[in-house]
DRENLUM-113998 format. One record per atom (N, C-alpha, C): residue number from 1; atom name; x, z, y. Coordinates in Angstrom, 1 decimal. Example, Ala and Ser with C-alpha at 12.3 -4.5 7.8 and 13.67 -1.06 7.14 Angstrom:
BEGIN
@resi 1&name N&xx 13.2&zz 7.8&yy -5.7
@resi 1&name CA&xx 12.3&zz 7.8&yy -4.5
@resi 1&name C&xx 13.2&zz 7.8&yy -3.3
@resi 2&name N&xx 12.8&zz 7.1&yy -2.2
@resi 2&name CA&xx 13.7&zz 7.1&yy -1.1
@resi 2&name C&xx 12.9&zz 7.9&yy 0.0
//
This chain:
BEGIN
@resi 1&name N&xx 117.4&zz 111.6&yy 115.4
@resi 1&name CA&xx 116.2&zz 111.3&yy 114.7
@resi 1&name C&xx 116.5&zz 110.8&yy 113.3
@resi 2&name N&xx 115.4&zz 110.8&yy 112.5
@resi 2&name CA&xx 115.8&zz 110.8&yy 111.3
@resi 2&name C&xx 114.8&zz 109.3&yy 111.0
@resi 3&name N&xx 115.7&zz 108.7&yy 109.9
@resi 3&name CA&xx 114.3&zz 107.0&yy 109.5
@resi 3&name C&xx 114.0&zz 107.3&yy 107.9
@resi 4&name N&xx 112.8&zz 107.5&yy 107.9
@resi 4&name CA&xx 112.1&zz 107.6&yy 107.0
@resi 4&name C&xx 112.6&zz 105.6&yy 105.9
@resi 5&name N&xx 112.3&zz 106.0&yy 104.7
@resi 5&name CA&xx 112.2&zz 104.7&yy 103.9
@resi 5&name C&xx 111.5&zz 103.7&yy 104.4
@resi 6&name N&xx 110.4&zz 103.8&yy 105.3
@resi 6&name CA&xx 109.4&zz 102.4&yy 105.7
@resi 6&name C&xx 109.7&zz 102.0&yy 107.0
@resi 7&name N&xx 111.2&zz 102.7&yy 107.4
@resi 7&name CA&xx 111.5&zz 102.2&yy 108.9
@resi 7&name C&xx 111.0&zz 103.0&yy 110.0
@resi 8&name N&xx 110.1&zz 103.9&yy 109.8
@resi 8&name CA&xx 109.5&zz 104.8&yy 110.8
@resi 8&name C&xx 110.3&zz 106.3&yy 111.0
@resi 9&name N&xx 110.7&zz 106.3&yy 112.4
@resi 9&name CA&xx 111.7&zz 107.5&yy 112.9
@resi 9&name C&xx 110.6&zz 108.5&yy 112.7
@resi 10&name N&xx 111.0&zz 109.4&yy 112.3
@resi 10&name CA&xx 110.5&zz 110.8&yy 112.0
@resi 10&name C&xx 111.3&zz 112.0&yy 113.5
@resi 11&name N&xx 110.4&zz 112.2&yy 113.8
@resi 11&name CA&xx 111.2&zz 113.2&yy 115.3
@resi 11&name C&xx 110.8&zz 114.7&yy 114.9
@resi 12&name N&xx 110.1&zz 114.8&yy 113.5
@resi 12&name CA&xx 110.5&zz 116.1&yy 113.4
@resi 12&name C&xx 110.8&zz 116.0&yy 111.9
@resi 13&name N&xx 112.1&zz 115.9&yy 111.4
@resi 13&name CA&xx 112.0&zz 116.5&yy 110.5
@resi 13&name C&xx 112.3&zz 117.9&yy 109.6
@resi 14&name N&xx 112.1&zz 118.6&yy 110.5
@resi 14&name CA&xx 112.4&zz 120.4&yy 110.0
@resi 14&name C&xx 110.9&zz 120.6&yy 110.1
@resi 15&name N&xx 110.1&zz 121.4&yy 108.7
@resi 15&name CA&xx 109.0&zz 122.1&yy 109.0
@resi 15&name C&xx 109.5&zz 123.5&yy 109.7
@resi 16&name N&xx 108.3&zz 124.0&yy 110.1
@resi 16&name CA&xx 108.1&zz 125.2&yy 110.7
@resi 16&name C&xx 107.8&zz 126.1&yy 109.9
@resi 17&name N&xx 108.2&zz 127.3&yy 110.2
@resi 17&name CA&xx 107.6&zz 128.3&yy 109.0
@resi 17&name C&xx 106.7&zz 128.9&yy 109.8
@resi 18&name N&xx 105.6&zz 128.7&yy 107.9
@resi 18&name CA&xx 104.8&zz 129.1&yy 108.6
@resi 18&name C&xx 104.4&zz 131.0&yy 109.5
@resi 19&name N&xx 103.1&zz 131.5&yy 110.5
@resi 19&name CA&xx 103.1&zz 132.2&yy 110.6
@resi 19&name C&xx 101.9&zz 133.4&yy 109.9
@resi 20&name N&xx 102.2&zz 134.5&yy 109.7
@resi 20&name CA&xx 101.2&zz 135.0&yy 108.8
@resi 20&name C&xx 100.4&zz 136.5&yy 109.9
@resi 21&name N&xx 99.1&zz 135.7&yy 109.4
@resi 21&name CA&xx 98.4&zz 136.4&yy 110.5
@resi 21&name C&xx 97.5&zz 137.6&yy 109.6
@resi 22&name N&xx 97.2&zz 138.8&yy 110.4
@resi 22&name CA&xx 97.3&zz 139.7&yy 109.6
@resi 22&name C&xx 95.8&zz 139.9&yy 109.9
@resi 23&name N&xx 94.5&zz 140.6&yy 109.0
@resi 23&name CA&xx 93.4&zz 140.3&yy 109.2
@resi 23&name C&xx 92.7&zz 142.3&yy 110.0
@resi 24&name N&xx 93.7&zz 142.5&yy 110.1
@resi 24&name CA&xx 93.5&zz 144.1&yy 110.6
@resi 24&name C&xx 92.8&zz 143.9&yy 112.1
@resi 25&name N&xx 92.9&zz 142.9&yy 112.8
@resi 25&name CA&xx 93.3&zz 142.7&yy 114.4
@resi 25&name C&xx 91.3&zz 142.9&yy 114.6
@resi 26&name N&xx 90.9&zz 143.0&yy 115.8
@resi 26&name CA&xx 90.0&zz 143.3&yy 116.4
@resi 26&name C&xx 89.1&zz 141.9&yy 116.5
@resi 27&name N&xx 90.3&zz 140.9&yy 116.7
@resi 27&name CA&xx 89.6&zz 139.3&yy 117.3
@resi 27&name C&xx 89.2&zz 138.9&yy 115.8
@resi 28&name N&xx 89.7&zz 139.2&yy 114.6
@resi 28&name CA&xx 89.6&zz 138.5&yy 113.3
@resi 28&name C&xx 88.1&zz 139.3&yy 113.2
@resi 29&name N&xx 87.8&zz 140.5&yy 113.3
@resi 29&name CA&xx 86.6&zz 141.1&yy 113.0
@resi 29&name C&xx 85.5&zz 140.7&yy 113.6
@resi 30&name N&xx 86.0&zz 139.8&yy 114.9
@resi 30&name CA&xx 84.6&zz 139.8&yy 116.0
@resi 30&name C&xx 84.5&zz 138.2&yy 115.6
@resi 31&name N&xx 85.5&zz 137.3&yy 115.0
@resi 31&name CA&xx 85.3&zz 135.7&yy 114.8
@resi 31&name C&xx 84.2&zz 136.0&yy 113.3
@resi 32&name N&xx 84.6&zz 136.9&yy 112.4
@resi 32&name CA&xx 84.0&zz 137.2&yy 111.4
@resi 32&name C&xx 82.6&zz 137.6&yy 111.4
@resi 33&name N&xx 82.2&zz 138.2&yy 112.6
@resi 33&name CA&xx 80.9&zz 138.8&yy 113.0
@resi 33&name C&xx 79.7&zz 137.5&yy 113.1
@resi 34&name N&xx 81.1&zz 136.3&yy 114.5
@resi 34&name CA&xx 79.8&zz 135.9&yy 115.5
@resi 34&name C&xx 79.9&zz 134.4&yy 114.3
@resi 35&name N&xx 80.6&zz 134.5&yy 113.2
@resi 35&name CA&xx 80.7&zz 133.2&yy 112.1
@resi 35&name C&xx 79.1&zz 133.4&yy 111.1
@resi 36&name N&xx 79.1&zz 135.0&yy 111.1
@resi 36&name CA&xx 78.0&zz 135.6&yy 110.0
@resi 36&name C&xx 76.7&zz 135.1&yy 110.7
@resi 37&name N&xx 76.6&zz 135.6&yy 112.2
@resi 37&name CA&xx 75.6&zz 135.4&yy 113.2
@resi 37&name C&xx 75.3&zz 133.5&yy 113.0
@resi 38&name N&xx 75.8&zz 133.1&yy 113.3
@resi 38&name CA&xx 75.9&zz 131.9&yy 113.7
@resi 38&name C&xx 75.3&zz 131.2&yy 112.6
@resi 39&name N&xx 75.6&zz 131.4&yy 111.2
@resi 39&name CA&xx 75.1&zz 130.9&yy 109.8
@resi 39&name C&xx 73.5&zz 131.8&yy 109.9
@resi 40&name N&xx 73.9&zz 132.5&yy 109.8
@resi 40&name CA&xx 71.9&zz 133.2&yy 109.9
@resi 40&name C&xx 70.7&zz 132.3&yy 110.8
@resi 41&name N&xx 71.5&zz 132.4&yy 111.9
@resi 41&name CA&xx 70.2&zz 131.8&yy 113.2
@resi 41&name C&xx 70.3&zz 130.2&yy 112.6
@resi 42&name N&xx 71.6&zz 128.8&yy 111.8
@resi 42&name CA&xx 71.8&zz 128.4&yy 111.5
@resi 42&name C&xx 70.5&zz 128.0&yy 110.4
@resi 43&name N&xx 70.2&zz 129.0&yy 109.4
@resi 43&name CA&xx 69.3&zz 129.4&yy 108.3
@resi 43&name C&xx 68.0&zz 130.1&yy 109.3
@resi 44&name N&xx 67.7&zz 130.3&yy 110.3
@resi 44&name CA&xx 66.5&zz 130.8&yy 110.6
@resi 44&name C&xx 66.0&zz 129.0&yy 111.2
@resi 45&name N&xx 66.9&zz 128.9&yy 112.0
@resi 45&name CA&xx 66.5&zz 127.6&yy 112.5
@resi 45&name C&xx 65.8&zz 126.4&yy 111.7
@resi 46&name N&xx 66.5&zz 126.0&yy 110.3
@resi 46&name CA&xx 65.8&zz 125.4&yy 109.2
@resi 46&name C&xx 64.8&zz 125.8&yy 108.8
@resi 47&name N&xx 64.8&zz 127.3&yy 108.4
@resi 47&name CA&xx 63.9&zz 127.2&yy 108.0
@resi 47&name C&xx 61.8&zz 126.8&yy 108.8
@resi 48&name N&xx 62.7&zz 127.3&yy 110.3
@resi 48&name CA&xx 61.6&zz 126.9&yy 111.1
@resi 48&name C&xx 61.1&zz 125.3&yy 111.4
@resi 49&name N&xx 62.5&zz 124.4&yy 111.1
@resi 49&name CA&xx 62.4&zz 122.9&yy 111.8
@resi 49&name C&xx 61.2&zz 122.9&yy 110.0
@resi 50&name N&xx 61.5&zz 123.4&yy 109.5
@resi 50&name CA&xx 60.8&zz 122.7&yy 107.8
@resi 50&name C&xx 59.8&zz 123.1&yy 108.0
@resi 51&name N&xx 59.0&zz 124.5&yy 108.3
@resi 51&name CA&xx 57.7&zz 125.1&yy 108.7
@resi 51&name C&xx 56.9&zz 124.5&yy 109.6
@resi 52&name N&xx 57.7&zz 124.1&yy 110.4
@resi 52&name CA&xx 56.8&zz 123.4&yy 111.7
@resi 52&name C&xx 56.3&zz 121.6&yy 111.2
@resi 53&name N&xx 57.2&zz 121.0&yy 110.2
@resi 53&name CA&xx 56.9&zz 119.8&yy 110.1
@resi 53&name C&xx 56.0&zz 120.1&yy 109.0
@resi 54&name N&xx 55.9&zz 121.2&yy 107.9
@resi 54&name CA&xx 54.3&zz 120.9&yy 106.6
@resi 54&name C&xx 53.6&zz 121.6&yy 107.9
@resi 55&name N&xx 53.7&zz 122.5&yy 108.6
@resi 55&name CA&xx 52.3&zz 122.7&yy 109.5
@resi 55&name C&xx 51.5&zz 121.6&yy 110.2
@resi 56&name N&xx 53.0&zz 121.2&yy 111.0
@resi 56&name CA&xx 52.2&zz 119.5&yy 112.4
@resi 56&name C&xx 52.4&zz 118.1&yy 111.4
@resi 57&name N&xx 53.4&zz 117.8&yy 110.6
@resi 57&name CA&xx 53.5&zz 116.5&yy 110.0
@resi 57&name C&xx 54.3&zz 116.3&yy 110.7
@resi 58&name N&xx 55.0&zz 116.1&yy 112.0
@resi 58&name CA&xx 56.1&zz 115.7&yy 113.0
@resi 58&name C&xx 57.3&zz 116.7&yy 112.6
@resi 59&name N&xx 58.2&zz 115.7&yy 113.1
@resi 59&name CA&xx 59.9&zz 116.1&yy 112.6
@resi 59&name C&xx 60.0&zz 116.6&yy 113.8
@resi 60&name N&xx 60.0&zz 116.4&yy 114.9
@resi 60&name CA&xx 59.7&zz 117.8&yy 116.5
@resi 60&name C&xx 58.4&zz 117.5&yy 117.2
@resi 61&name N&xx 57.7&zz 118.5&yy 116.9
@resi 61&name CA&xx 56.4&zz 118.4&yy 117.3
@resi 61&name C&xx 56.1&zz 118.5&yy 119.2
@resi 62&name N&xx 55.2&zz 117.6&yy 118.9
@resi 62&name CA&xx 55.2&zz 117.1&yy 120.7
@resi 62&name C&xx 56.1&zz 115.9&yy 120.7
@resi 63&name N&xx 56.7&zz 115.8&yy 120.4
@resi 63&name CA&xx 57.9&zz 114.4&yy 120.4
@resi 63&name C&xx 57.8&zz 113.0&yy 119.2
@resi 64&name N&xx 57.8&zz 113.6&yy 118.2
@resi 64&name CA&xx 57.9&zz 112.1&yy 117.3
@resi 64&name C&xx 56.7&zz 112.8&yy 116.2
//
């Protein structure tokens, strides 16, 4: 182990190299898909919580 200047043992000191991931792969296309999906319904959803409060005046209608 290695002691750092403030007295604290360092148990790693070798970085790792890093690894380089290539964006051709199948899984990178389908995280990219369900990230787009996710921000839309994200933006559908606002815009509905904002619609429903100038229509009822309630922040969830039926509730508060």
């Amino acid at each position: 182990m290695i002691t750092t200047e403030y007295g604290k043992q360092n148990i790693f000191p070798q970085e790792t190299q890093p690894i380089v991931m290539t964006n051709n792969s199948k899984a990178v296309s389908l995280m990219n898909d369900a990230e787009e999906l996710n921000g839309r319904l994200a933006m559908i959803g606002f815009v509905a919580a904002i619609g429903s409060y100038i229509i009822t005046g309630q922040i969830i209608p039926g509730i508060f």
